[in-house]
C-alpha atoms as an extended CHARMM CRD file, in Angstrom:
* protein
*
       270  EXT
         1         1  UNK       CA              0.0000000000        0.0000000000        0.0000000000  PROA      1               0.0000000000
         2         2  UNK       CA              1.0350000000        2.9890000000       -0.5070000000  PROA      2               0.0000000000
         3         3  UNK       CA             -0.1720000000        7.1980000000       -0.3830000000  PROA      3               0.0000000000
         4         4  UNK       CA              0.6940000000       10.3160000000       -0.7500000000  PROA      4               0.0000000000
         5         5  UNK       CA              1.2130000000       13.0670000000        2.0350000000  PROA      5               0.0000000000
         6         6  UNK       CA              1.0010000000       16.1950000000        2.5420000000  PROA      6               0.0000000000
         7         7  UNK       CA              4.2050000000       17.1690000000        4.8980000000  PROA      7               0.0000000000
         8         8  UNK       CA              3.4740000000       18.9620000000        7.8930000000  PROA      8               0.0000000000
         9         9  UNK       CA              5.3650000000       21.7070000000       10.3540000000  PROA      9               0.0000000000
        10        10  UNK       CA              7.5790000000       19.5730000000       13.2180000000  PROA      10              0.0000000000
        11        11  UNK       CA              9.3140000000       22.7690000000       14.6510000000  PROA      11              0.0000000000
        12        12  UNK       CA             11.1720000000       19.9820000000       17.2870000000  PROA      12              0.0000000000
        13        13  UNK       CA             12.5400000000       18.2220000000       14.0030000000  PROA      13              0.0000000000
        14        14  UNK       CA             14.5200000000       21.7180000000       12.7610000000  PROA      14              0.0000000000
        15        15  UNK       CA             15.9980000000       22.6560000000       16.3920000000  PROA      15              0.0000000000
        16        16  UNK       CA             16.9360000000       18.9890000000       16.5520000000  PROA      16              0.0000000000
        17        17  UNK       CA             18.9410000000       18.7000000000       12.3710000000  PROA      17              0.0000000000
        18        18  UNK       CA             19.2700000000       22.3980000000       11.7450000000  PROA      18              0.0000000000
        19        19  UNK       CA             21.4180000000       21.3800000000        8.9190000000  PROA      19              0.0000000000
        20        20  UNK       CA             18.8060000000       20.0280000000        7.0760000000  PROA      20              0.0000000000
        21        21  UNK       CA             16.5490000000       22.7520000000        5.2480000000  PROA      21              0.0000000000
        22        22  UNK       CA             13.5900000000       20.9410000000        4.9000000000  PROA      22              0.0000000000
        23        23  UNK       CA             13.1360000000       19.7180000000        8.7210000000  PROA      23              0.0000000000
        24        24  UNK       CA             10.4890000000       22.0190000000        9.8010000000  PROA      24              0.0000000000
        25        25  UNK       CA              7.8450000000       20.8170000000        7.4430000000  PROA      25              0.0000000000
        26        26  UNK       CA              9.3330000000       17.1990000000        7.7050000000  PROA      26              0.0000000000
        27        27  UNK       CA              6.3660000000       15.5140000000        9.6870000000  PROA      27              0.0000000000
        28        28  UNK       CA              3.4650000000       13.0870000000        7.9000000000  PROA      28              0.0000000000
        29        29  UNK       CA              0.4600000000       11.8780000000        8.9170000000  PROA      29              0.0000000000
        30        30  UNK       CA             -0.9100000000        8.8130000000        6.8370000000  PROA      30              0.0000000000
        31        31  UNK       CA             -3.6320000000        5.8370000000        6.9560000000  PROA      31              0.0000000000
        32        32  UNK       CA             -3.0510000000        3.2850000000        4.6130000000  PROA      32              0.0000000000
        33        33  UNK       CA             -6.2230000000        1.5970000000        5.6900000000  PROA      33              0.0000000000
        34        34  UNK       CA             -6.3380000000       -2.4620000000        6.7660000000  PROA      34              0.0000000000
        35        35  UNK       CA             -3.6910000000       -4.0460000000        5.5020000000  PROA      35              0.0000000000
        36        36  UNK       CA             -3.6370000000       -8.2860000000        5.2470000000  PROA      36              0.0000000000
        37        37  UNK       CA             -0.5690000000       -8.7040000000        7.2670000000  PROA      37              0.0000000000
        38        38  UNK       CA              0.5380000000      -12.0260000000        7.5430000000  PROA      38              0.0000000000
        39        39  UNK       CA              1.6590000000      -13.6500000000       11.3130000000  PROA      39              0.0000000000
        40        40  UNK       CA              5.3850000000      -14.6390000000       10.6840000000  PROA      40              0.0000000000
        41        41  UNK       CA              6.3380000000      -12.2020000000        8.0410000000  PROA      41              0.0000000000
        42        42  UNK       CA              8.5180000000       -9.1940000000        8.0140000000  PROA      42              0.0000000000
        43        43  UNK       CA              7.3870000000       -5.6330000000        7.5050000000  PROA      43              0.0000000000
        44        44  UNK       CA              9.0450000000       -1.8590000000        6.5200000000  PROA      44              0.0000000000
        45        45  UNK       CA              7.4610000000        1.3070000000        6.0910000000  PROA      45              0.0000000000
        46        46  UNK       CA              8.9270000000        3.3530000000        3.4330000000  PROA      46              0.0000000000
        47        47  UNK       CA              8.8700000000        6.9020000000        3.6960000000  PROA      47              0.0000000000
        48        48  UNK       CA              9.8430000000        8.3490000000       -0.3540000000  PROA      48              0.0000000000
        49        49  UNK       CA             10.3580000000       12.0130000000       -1.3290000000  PROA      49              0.0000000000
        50        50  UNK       CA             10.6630000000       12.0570000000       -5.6400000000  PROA      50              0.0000000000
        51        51  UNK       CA             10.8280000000       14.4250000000       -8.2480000000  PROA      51              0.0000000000
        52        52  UNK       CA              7.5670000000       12.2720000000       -9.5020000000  PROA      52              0.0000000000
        53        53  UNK       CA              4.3150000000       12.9910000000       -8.3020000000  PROA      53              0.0000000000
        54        54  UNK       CA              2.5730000000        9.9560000000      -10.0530000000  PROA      54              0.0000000000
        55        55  UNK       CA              1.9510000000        6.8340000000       -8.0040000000  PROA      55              0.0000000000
        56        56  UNK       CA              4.4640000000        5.8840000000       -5.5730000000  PROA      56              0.0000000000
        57        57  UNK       CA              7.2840000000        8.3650000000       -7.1810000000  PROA      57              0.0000000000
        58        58  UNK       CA              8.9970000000        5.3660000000       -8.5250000000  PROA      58              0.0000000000
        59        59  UNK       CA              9.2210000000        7.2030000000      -11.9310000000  PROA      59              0.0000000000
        60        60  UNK       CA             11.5030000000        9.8030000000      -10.7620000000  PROA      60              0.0000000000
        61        61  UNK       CA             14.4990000000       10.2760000000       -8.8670000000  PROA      61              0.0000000000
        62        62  UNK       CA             13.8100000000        9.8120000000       -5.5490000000  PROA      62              0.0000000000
        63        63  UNK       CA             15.3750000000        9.3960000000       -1.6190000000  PROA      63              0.0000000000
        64        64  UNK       CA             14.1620000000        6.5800000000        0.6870000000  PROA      64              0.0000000000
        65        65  UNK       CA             13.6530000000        6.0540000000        4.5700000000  PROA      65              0.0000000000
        66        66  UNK       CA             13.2250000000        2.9680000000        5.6910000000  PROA      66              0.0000000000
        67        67  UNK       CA             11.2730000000        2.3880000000        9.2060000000  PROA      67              0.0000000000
        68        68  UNK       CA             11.5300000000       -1.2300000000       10.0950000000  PROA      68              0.0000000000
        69        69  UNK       CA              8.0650000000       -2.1760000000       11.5940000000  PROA      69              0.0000000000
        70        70  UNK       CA              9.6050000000       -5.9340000000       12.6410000000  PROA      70              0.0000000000
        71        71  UNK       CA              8.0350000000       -9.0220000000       12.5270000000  PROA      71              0.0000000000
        72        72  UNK       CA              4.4960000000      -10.0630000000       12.8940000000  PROA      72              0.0000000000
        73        73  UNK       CA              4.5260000000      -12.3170000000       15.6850000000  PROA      73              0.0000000000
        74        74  UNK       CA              1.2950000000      -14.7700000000       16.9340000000  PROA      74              0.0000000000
        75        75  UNK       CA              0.8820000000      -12.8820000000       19.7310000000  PROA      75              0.0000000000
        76        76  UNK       CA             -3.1420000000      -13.9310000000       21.2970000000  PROA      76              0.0000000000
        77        77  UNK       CA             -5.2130000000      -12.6560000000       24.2530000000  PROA      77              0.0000000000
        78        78  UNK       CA             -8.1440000000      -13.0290000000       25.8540000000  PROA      78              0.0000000000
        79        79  UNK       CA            -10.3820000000      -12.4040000000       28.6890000000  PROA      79              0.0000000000
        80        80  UNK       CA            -13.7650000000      -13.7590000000       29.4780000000  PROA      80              0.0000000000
        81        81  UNK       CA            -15.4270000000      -11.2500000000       31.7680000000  PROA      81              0.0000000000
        82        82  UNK       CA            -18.7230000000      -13.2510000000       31.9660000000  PROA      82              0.0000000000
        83        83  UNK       CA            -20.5240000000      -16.3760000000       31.7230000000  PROA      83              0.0000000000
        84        84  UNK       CA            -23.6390000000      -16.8130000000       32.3810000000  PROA      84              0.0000000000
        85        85  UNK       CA            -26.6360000000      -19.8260000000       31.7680000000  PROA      85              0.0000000000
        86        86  UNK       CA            -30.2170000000      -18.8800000000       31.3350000000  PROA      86              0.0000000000
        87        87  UNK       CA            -32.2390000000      -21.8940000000       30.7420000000  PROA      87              0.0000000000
        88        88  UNK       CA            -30.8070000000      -23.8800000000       27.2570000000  PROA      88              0.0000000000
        89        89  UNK       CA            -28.1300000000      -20.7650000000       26.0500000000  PROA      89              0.0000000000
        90        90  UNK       CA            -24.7000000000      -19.7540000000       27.2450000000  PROA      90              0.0000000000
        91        91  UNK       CA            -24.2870000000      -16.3270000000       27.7500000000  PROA      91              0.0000000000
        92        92  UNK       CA            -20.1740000000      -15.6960000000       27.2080000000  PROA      92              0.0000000000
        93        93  UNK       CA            -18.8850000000      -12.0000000000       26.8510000000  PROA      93              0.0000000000
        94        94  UNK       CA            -15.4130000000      -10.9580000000       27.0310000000  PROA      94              0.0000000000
        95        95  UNK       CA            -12.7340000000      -10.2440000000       24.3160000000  PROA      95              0.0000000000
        96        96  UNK       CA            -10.1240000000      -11.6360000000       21.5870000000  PROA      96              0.0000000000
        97        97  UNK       CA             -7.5430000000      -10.4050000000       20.6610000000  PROA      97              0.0000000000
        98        98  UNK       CA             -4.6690000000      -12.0150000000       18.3400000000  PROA      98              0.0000000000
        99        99  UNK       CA             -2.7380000000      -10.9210000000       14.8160000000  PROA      99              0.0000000000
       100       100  UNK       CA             -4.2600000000      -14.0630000000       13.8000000000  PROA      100             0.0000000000
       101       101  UNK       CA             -6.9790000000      -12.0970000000       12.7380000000  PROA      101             0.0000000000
       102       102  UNK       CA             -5.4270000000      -10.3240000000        9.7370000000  PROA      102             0.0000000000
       103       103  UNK       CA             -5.6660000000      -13.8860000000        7.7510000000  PROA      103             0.0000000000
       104       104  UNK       CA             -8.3400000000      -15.9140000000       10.4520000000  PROA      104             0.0000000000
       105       105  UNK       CA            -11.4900000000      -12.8240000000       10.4380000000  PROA      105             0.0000000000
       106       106  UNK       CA            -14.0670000000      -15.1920000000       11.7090000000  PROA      106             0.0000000000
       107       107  UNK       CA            -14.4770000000      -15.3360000000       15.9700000000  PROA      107             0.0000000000
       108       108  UNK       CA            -16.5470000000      -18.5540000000       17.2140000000  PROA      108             0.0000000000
       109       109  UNK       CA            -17.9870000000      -19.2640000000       20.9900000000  PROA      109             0.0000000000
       110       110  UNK       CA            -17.3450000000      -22.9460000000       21.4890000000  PROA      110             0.0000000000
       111       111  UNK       CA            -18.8970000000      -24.3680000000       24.6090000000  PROA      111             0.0000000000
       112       112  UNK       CA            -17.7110000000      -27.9870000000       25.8650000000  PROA      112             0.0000000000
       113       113  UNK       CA            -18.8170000000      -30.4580000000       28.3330000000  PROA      113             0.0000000000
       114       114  UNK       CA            -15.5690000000      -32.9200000000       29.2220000000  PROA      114             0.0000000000
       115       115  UNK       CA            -13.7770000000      -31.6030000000       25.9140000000  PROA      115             0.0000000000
       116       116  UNK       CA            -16.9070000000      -32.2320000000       23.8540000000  PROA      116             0.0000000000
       117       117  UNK       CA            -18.4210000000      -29.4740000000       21.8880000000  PROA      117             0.0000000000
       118       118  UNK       CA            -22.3820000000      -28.7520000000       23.0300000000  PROA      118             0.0000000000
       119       119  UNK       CA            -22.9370000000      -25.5310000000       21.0750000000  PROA      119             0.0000000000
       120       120  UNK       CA            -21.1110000000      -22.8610000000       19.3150000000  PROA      120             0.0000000000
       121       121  UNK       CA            -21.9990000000      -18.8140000000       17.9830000000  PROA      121             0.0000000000
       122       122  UNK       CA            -20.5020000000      -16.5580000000       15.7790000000  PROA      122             0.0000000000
       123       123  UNK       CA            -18.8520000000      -13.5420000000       17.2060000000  PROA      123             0.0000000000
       124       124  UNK       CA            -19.3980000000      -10.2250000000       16.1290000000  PROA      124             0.0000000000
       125       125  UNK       CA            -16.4110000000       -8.3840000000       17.3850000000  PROA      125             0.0000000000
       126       126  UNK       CA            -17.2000000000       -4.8750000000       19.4300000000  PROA      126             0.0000000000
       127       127  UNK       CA            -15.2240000000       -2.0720000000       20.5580000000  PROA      127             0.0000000000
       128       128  UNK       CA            -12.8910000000       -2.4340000000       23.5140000000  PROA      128             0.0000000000
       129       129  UNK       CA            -10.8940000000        0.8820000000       23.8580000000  PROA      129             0.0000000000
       130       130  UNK       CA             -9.5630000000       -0.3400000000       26.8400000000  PROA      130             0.0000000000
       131       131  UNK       CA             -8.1800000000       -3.6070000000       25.5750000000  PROA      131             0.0000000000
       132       132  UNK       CA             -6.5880000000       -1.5460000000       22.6980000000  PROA      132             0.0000000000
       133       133  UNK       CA             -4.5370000000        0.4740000000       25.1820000000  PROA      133             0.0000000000
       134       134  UNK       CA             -2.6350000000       -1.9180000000       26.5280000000  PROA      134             0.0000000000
       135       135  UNK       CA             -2.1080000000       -4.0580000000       23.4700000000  PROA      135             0.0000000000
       136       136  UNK       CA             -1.5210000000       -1.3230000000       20.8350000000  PROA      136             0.0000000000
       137       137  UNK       CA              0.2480000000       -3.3370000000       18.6180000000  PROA      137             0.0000000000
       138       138  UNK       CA             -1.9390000000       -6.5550000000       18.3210000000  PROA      138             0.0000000000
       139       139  UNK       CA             -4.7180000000       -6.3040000000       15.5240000000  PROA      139             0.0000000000
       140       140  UNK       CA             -7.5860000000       -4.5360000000       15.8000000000  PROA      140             0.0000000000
       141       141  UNK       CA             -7.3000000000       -4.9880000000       19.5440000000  PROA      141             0.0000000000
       142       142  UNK       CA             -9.7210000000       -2.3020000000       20.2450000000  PROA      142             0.0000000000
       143       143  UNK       CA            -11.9710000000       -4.1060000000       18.4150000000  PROA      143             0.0000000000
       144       144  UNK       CA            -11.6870000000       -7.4590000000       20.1030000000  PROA      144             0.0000000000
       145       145  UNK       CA            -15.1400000000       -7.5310000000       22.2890000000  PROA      145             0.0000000000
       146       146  UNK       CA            -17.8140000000       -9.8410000000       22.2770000000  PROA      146             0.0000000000
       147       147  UNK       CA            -21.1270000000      -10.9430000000       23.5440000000  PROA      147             0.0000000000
       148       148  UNK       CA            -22.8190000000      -13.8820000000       22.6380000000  PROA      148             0.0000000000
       149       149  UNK       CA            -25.3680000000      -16.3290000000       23.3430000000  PROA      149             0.0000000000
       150       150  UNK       CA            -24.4500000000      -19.8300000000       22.3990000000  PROA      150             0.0000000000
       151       151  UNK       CA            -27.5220000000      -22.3950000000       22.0500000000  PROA      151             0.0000000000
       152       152  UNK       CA            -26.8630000000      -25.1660000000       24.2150000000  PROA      152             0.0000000000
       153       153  UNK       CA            -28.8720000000      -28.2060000000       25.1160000000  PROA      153             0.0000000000
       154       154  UNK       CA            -28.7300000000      -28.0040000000       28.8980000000  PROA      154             0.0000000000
       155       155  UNK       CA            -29.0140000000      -31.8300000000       29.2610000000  PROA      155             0.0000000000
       156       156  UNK       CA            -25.4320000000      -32.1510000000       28.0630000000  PROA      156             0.0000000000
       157       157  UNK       CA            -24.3380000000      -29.7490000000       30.9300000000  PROA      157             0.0000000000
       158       158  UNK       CA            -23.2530000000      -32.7860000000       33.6310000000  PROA      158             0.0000000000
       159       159  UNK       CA            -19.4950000000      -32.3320000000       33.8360000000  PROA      159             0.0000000000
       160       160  UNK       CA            -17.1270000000      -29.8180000000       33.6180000000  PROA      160             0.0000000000
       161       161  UNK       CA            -17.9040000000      -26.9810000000       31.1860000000  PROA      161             0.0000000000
       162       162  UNK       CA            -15.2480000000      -25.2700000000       28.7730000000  PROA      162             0.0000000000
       163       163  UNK       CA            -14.9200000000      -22.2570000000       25.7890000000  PROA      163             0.0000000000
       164       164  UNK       CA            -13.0090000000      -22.6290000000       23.2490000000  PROA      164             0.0000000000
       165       165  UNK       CA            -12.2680000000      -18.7250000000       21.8200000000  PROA      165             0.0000000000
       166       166  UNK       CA            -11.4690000000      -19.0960000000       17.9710000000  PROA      166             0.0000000000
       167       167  UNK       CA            -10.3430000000      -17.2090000000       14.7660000000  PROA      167             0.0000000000
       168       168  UNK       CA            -10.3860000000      -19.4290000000       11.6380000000  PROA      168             0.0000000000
       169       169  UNK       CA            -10.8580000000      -18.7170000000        7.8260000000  PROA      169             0.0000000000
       170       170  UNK       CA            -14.1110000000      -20.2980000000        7.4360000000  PROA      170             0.0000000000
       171       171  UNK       CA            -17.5370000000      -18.5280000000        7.7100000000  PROA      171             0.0000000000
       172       172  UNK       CA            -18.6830000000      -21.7420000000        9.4720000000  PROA      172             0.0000000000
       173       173  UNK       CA            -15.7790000000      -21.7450000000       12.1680000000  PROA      173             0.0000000000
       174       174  UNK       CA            -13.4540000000      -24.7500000000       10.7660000000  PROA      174             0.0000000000
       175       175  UNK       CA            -11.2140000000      -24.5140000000        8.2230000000  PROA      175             0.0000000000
       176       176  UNK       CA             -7.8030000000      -23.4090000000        9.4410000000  PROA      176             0.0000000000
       177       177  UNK       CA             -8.2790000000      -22.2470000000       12.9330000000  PROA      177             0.0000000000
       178       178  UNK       CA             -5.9710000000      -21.1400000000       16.1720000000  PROA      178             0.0000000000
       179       179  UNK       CA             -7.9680000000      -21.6710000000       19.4000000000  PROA      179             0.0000000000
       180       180  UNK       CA             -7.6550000000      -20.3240000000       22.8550000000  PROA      180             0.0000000000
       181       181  UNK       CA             -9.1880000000      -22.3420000000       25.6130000000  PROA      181             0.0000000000
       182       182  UNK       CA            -10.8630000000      -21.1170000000       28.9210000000  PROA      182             0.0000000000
       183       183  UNK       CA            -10.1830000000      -22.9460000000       32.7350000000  PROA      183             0.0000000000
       184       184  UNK       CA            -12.9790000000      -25.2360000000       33.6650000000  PROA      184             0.0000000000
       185       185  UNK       CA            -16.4750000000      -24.2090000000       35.1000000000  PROA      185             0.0000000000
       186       186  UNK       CA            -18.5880000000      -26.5300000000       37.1870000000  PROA      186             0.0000000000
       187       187  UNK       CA            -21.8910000000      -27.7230000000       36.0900000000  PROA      187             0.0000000000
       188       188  UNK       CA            -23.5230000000      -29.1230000000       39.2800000000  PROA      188             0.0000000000
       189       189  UNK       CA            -22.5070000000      -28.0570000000       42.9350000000  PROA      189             0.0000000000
       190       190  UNK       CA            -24.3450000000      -28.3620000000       46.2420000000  PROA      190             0.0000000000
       191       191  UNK       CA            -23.8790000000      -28.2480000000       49.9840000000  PROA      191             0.0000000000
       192       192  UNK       CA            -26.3420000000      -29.6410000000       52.9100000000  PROA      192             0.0000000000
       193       193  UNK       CA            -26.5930000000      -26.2740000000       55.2910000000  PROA      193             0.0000000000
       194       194  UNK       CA            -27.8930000000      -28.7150000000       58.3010000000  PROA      194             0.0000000000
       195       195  UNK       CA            -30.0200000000      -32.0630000000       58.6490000000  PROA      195             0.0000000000
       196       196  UNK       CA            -31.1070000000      -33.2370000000       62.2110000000  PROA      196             0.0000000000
       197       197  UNK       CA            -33.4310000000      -35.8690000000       63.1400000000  PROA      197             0.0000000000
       198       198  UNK       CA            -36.9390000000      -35.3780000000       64.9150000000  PROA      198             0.0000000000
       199       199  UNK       CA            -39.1450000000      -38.8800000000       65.7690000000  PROA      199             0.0000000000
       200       200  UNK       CA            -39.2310000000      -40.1430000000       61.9430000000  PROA      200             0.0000000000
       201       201  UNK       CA            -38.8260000000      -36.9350000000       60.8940000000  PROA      201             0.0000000000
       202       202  UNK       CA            -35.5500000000      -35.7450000000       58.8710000000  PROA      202             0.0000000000
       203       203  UNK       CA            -35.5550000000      -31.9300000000       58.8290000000  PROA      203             0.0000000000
       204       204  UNK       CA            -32.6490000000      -30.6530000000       55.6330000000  PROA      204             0.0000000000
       205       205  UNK       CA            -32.1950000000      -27.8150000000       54.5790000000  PROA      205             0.0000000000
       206       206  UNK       CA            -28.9430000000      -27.1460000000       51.6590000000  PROA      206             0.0000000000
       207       207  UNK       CA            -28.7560000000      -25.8890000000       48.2340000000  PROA      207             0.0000000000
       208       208  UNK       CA            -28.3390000000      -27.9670000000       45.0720000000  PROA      208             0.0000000000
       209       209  UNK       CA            -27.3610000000      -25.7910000000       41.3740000000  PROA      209             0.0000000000
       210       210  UNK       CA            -27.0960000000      -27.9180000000       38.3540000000  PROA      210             0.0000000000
       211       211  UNK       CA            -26.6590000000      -26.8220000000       35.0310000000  PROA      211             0.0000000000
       212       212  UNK       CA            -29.1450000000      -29.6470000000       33.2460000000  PROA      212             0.0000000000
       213       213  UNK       CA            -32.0140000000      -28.7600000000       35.0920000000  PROA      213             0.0000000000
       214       214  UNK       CA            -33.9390000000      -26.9140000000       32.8760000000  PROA      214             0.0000000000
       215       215  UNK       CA            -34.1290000000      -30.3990000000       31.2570000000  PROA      215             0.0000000000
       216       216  UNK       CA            -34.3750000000      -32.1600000000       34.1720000000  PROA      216             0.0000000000
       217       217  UNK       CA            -36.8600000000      -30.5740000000       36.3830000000  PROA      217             0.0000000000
       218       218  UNK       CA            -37.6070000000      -34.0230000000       38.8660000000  PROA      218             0.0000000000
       219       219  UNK       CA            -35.9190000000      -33.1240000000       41.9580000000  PROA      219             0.0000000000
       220       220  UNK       CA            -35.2550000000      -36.4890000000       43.9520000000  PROA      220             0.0000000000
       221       221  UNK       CA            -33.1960000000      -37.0610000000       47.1920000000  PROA      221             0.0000000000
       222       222  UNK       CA            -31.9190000000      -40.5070000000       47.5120000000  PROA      222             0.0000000000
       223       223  UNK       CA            -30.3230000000      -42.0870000000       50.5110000000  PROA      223             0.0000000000
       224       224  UNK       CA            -27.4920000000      -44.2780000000       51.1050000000  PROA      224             0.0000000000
       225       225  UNK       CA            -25.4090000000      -46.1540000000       53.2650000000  PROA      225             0.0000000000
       226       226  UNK       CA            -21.7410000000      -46.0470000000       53.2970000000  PROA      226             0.0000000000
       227       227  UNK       CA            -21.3490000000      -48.0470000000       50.7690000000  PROA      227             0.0000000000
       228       228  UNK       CA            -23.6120000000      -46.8950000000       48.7500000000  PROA      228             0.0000000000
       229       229  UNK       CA            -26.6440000000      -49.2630000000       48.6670000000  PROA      229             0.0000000000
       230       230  UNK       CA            -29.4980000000      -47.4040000000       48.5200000000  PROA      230             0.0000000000
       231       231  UNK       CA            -31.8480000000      -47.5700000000       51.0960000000  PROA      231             0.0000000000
       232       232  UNK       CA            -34.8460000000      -45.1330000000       49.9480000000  PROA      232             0.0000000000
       233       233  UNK       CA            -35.7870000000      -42.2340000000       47.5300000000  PROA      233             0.0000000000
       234       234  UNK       CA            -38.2760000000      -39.4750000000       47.7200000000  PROA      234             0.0000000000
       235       235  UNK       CA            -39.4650000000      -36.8700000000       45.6350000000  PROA      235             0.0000000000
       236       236  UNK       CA            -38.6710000000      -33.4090000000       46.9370000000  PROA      236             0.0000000000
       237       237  UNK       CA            -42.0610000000      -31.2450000000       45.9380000000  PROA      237             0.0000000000
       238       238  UNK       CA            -42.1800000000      -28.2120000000       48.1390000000  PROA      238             0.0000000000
       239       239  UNK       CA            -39.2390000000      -26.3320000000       49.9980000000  PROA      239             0.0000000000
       240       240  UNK       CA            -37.0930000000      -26.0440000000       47.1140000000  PROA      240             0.0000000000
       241       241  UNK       CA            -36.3170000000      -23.6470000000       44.3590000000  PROA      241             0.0000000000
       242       242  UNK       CA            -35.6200000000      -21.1300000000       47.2310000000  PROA      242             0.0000000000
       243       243  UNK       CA            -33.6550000000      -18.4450000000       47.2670000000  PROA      243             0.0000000000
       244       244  UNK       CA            -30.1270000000      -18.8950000000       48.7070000000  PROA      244             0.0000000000
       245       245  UNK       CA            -28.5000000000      -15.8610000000       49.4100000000  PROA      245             0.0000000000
       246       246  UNK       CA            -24.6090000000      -15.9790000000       47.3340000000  PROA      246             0.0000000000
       247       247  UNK       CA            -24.4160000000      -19.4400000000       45.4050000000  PROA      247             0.0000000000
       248       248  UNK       CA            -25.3850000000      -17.3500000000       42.0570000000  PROA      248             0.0000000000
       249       249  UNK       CA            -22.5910000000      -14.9320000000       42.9740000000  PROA      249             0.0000000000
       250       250  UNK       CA            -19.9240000000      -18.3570000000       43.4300000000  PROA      250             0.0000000000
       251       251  UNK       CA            -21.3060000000      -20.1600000000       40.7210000000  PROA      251             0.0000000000
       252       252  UNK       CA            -22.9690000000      -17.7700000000       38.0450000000  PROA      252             0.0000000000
       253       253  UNK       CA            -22.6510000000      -20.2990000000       35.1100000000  PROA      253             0.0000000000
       254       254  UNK       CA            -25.6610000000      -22.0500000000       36.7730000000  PROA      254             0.0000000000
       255       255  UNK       CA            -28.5930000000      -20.9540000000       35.6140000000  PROA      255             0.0000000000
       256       256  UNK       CA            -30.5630000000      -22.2660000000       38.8140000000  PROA      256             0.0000000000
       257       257  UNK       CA            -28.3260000000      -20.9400000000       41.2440000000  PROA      257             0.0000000000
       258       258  UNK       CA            -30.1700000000      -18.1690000000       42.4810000000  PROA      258             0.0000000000
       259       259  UNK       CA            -32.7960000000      -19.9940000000       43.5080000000  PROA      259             0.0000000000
       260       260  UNK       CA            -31.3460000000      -23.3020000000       44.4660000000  PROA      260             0.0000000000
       261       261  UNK       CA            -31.9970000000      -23.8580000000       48.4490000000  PROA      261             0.0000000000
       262       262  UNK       CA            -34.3100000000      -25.7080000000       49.5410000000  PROA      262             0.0000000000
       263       263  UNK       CA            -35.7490000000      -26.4840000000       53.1790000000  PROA      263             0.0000000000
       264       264  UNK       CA            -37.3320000000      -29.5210000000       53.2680000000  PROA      264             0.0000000000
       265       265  UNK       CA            -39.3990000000      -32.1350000000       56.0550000000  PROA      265             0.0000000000
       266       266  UNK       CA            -39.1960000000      -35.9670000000       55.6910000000  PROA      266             0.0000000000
       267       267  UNK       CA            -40.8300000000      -38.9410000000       56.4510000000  PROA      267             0.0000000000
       268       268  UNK       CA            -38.1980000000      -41.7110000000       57.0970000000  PROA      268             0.0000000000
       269       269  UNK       CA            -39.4030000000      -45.5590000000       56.5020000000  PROA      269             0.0000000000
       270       270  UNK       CA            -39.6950000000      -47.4700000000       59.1420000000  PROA      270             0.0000000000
């Protein structure tokens, strides 16, 4: 690419080469627009003053200076700032940035459950000023957010849950691709508060959050013995889906988390 300038007055350019007769109107000011640059490869910036003033000034005589502008490296970041579940989609929003994206334009939302992919969307990359501040020299970097909501069927949700940030070449999000990949989230967490015994009744009260529920609404409490042989099962149909104060804040990837206690009165078998 190349473009002609118009030079402008750098007053700090003739105090510093007062030799030079041209230094006070030596300064330039140029956009050559988005360029395809290419991770790995080399790149100068050529700055040409010529007797021509057609195209580049190739045609004339002419005197060069070249700025090297280094390599290209494969430099990627990324942040997810949150994820969130709301019944069968993955809310994910965060941003990507990598000079992958000169040659790989096309962001993709993976989600996985134990490695396996459950649902992907297309990003649609956003401004983040603050992202392009401190990586100024990565692509586009303040241009790297996103916020997507990733269909998901929630009864795949049972293990531990994963996103895959990509750039790739294809529209459809294969094709040649670079990936980064988030830490694990939890799908299913829960804690007994207290349980005590009154005659043959067994007072609980706890919270249980599980990803899969919007799928699998039965709530069931079954008990064991040690070795786990169970001894009897009950349906749990009033005292739950209460609120319970922070598990949503701990664990906000499950949908049912805000509302995931439950206080509840049994009936133990004889």
């Amino acid at each position: 690419a190349s473009q002609a300038v118009t030079n402008t007055t750098r007053n700090n350019v003739a105090r510093a080469y007062p030799e030079i007769i041209t230094a006070a109107q030596s300064g330039f000011n140029a956009d050559l627009g988005a360029q395809s640059l290419i991770v790995g490869h080399d790149y100068a910036l050529v700055s040409r003053y010529s007797t021509s003033n057609t195209g580049n000034g190739g045609a004339g005589n002419y005197q060069d200076y070249w700025f090297d502008l280094g390599r290209v490296d494969a430099q990627s970041h990324s942040w997810i700032d949150s994820l969130t579940q709301d019944g069968s989609h993955i809310h994910v929003s965060g941003w990507l940035s990598s000079n992958w994206r000169t040659t790989r334009p096309y962001g993709y939302v993976i989600v996985l459950n134990n490695g396996a992919e459950v649902g992907r969307a297309r990003i649609t990359f956003t401004a983040r000023p603050d992202v392009g501040r401190v990586y100024p020299t990565v692509y586009d970097s303040a241009n790297s957010g996103f916020s997507v909501d990733v269909p998901v069927d929630a009864a795949r949700l049972t293990g531990q849950m994963s996103v895959i940030l990509r750039l790739t070449d294809d529209p459809a999000g294969n094709g040649n691709y670079v990936d980064q990949r988030s830490s694990n989230y939890t799908t299913n967490a829960g804690w007994i508060d207290s349980m005590r015994g009154n005659g043959d009744q067994l007072i609980i009260s706890g919270w249980h959050a599980a990803s899969a529920r919007p799928a699998m609404p039965a709530h069931v409490m079954i008990f064991t013995d040690m070795n786990g042989h169970e001894l009897w099962r009950t349906e749990i149909t009033n005292g739950d889906n209460l609120d319970h104060g922070g598990v949503a804040q701990a664990y906000p990837q499950i949908g049912n988390a805000a509302n995931s206690g439950f206080n509840v009165t049994l009936t133990m078998p004889t």
